[in-house]
Legacy VTK file of the C-alpha trace (Angstrom):
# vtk DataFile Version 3.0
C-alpha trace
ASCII
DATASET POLYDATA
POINTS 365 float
-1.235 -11.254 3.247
-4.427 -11.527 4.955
-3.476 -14.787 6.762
-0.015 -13.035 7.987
-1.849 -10.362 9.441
-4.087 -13.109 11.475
-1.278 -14.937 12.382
0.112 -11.852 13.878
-2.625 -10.876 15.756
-3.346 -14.280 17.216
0.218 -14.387 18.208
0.120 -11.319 19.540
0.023 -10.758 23.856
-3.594 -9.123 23.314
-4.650 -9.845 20.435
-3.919 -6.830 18.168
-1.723 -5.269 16.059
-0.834 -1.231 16.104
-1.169 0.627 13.338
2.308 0.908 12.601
2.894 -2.820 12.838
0.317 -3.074 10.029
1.155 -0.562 8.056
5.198 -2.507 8.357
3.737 -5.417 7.063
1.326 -4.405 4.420
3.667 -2.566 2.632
7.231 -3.830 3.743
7.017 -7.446 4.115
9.314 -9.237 1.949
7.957 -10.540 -1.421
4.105 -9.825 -0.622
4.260 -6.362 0.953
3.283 -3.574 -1.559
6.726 -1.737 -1.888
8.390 -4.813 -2.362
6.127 -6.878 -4.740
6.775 -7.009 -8.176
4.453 -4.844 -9.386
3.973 -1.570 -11.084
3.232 1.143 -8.808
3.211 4.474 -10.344
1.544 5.984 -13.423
-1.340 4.519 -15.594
-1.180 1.317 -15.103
-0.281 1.496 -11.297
-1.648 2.931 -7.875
-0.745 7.232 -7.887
1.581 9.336 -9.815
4.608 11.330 -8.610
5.876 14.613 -9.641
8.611 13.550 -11.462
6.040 11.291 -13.545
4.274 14.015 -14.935
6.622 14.541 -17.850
10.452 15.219 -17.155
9.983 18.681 -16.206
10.163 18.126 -12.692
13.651 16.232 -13.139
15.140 18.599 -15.615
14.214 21.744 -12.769
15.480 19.713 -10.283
19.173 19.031 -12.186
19.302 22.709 -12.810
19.244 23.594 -9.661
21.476 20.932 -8.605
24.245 21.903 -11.222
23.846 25.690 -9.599
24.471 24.228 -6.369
27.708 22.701 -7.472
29.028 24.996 -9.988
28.191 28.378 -7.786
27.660 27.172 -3.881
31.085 25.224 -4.365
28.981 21.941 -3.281
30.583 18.525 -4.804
29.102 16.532 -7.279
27.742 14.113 -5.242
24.147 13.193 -5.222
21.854 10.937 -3.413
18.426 10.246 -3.800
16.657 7.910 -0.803
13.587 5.819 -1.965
14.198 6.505 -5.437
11.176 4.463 -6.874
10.984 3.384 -10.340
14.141 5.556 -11.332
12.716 7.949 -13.754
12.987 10.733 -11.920
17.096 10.078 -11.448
16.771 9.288 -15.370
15.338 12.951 -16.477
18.040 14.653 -13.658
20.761 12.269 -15.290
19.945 12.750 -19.138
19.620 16.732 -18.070
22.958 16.894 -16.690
24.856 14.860 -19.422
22.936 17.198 -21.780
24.109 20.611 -20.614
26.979 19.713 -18.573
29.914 17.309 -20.070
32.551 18.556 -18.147
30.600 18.433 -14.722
28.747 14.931 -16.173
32.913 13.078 -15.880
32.736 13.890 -12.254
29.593 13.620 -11.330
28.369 10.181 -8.710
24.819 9.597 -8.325
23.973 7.133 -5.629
20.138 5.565 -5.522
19.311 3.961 -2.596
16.084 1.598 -2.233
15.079 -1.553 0.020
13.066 -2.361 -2.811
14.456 -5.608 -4.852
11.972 -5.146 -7.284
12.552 -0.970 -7.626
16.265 -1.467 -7.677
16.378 -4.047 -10.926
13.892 -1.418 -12.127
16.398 1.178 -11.666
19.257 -0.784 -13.504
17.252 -0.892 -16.028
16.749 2.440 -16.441
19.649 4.215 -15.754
22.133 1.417 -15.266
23.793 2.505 -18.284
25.389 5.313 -16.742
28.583 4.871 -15.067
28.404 7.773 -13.057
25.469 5.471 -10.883
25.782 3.674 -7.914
22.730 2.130 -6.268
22.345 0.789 -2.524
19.611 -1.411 -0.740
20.415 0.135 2.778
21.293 3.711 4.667
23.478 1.931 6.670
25.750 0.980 3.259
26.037 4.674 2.129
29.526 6.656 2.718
29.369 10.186 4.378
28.426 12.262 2.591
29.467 15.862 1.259
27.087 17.356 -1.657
23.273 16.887 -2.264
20.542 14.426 -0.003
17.321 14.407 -1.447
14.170 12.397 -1.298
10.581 12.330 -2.948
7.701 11.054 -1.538
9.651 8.590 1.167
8.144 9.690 4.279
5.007 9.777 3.789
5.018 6.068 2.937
6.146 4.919 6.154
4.221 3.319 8.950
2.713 5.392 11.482
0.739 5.102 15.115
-2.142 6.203 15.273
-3.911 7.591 17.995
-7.029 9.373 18.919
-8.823 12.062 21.984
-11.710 10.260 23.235
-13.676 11.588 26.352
-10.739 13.700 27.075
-8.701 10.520 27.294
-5.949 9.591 24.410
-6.321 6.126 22.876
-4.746 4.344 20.524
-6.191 2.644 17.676
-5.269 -1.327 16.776
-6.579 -3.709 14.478
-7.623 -7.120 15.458
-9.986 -9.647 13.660
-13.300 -10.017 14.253
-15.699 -13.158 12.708
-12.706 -13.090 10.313
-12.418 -9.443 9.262
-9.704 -6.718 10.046
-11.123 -4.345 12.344
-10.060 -1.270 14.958
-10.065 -1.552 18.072
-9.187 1.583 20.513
-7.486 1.066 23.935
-5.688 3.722 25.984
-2.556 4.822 25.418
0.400 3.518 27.163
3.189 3.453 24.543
5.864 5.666 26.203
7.454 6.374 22.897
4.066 7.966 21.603
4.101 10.046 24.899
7.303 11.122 24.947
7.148 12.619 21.208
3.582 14.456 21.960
5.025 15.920 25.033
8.418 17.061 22.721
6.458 18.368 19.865
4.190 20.036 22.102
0.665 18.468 21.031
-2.886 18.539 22.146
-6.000 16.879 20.808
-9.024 18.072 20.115
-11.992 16.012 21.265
-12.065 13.016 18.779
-9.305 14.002 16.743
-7.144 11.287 15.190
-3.228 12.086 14.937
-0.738 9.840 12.910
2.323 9.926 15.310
5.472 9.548 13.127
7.814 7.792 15.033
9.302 5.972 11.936
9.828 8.786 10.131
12.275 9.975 12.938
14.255 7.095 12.781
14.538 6.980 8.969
15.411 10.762 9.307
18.366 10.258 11.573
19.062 7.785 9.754
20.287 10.082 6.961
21.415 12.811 8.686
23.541 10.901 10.276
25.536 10.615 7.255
25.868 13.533 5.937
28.977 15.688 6.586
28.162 18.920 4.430
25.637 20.178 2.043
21.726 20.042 1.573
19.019 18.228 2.191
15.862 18.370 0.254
12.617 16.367 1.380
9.922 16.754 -1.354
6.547 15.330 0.459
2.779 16.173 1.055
2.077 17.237 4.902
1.758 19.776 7.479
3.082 22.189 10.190
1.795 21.532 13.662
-0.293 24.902 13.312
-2.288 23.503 10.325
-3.036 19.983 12.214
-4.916 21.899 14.237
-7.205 22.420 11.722
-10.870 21.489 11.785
-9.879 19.545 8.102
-7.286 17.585 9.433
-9.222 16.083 12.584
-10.058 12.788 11.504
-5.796 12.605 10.382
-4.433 12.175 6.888
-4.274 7.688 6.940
-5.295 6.902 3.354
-5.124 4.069 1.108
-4.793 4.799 -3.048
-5.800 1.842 -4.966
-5.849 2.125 -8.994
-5.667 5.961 -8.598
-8.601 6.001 -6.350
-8.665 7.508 -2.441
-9.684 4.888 -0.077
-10.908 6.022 3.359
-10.850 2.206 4.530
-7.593 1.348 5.117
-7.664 -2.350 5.741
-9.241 -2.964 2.320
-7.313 -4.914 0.117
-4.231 -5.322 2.552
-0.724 -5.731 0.267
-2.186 -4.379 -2.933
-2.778 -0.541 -1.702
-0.737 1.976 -1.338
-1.221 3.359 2.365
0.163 7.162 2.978
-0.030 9.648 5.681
0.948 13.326 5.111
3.939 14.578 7.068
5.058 16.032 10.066
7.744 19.065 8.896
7.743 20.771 12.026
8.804 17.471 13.463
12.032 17.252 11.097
12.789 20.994 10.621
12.890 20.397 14.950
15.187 16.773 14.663
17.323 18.441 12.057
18.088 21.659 14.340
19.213 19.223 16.903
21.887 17.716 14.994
22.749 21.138 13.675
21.413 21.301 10.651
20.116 25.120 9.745
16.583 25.038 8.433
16.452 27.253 4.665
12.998 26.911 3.794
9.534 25.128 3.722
8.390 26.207 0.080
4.802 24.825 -1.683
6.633 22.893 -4.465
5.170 25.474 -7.354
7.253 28.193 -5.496
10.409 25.642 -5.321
9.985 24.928 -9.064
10.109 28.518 -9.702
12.989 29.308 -7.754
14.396 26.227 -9.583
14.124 27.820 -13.086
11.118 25.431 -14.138
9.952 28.268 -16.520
12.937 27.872 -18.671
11.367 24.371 -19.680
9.068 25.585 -21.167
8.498 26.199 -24.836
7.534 28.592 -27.757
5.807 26.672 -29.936
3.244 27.864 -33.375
1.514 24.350 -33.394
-2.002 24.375 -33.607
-2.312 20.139 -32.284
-2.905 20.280 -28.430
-1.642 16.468 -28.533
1.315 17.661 -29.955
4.598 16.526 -27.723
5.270 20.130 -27.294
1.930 21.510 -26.453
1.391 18.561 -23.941
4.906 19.105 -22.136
4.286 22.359 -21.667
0.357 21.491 -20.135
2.765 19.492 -18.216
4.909 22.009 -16.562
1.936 24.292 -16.181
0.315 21.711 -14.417
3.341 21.674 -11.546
2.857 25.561 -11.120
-0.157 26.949 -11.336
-2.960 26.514 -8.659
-4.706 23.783 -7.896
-2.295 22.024 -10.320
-0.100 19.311 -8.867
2.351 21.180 -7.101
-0.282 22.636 -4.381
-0.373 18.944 -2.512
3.280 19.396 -2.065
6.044 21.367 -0.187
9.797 20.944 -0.335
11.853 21.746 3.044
14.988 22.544 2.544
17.774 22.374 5.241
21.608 22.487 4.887
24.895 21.541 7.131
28.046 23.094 7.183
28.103 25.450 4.441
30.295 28.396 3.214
28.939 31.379 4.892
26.785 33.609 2.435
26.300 30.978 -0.116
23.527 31.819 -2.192
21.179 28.839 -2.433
19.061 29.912 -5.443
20.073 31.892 -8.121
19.071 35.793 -8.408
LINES 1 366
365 0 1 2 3 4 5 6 7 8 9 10 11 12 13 14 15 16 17 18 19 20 21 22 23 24 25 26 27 28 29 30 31 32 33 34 35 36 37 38 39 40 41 42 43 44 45 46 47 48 49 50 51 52 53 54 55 56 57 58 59 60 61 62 63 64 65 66 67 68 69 70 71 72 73 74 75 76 77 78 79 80 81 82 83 84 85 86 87 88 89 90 91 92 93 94 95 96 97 98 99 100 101 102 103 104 105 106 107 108 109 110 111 112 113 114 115 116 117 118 119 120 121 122 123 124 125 126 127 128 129 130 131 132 133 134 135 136 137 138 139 140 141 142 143 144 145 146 147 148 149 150 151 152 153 154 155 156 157 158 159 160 161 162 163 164 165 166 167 168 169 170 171 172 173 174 175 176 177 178 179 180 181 182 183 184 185 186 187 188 189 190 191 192 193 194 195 196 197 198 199 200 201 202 203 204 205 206 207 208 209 210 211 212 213 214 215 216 217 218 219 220 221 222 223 224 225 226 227 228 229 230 231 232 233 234 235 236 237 238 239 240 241 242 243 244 245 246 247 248 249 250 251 252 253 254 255 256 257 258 259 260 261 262 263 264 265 266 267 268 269 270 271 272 273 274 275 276 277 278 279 280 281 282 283 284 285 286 287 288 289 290 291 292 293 294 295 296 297 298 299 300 301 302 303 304 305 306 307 308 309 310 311 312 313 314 315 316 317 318 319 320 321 322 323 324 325 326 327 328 329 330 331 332 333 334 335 336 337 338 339 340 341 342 343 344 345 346 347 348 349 350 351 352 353 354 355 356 357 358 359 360 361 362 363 364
């Protein structure tokens, strides 16, 4: 990986990369990059865990709701899930739904879609057994849509720009090598794309504040809503609202590497084999989403989404006196995803719909 990354700097017009154009081939490039690879990513013996790794909680609260949506909002059984990792969180939604609802479970289509080779035989393996599956490498391959869009965790793990206020100037920030080592480099910025969205969305710098402009994230989005017809849309991610950028903890921006479960502040360490996130612009697709009329339903921290979700109904009375029990753990578990400064408070869930019956409850009383 290392020696792509030279090559493309050397072969670059100036000899550097953006951010973005790293970030695109540390993580996407195929075979080596880190999404692609085969190699175990999340839980113990990967990089970072998800929600819907910590137990199958998350899942089961998440096919509740969805069987609500269809059997009360009139919503068809149609669901999609974009970037849909190692499968286990379609798995605990799937298993739920066959569980509790047989007649609903014989019409039901559930459509992963993932660029990742190495994800997607994953996935067959997991949940292949169900007929009711369908799974897709591309956006561009899926049907429109009419029913339920979701995604968890995909845009944050996109590549970003990144640029940065200096002397009441904005910059932005490349890599390039330097006596053989991956380094920044700032230069002012001229990218008209970059411009264009700050002007948009309306943002200012602070002096020597870093911002990770999401232009990616915007195509990706479009992407999908450009597909669907009628129904929701649920983005499950870590990030913020414009108003909390502004905040004196967010000035140095939200680019981090996770390698073996550990934070990395230096980004171009180990290039290919760490995970490299940014958290989220929401304002940004609550805005793109209003555009191509979709109405905007809610930006809930993910404990208060569980809980509207009926998460409490997982868990369980139990007498056992073990705290390793599978019981007592499970319900640690689910406590874990609600309470706070459990895992839940990292998270929010924005919820937007198109074309719905008028009145349609989306939660249950």
């Amino acid at each position: 990986m290392k020696n792509l990354l030279k090559e493309m700097i050397v072969n670059s017009p100036q000899d550097r990369i953006s951010y973005h154009d790293y970030m695109e081939a540390v993580l996407y490039t195929p075979n080596i990059g880190y999404y692609v690879r085969e190699k175990e990513k999340i839980g113990t013996t990967g990089d970072f865990y998800t929600s819907g790794n910590v137990g199958d909680a998350f899942g089961r609260a998440l096919a509740r709701w969805f069987i609500y949506l269809i059997k009360e909002c009139g919503l068809p059984p149609r669901i999609i899930e974009i970037g849909a990792g190692d499968g286990k969180l379609a798995y605990d939604i799937l298993a739920f739904i066959k569980e509790t609802e047989p007649v609903l479970w014989s019409s039901l289509t559930y459509i992963l879609v993932d660029s990742s080779p190495y994800h997607r035989k994953v996935q067959q393996e997991l949940v292949g057994v169900f007929n009711q599956v369908a799974f897709m490498d591309s956006l561009e391959n899926l049907p429109n849509v009419n029913g339920i869009v979701f995604s968890n965790e995909l845009f944050d793990a996109l590549p970003v720009h990144v640029i940065e206020m200096y002397k009441g100037a904005l910059e932005e920030v490349f890599i390039t090598v330097e006596e053989g080592h991956l380094v920044e480099i700032k230069e002012p910025l001229k990218n008209q794309d970059i411009l264009n969205y700050l002007s948009k969305q309306n943002i200012m710098l602070n002096e020597k504040q870093r911002y990770e402009v999401p232009l990616k994230m915007i195509q990706e989005y479009e992407k999908i809503v450009s597909h669907i017809q009628s129904g929701v849309l649920l983005t499950i991610d870590y990030g913020y609202t414009e108003q909390e950028w502004k905040e004196p903890a967010h000035l140095q921006g939200s680019l981090r590497g996770y390698y073996k479960h550990k934070m990395m502040k230096k980004v171009l360490e180990y290039p290919g084999e760490m995970d490299l996130t940014s958290h989220i612009h929401f304002d940004t697709l609550i805005e793109s989403g209003k555009n191509v009329n979709f109405s905007m339903e809610g930006l809930f921290q993910q404990n208060e989404f569980l809980l509207k979700t009926g998460i409490l109904e997982e868990l369980k009375d139990h007498q056992e006196t073990d705290p390793f029990s599978k019981t007592a753990k499970r319900n640690r578990a689910i406590r874990g995803l609600i309470v706070p400064g459990g895992h839940s408070e990292y998270f929010r869930v924005l919820l937007q719909s198109k074309n719905l019956a008028e009145k349609v409850r989306l939660f249950p009383e």
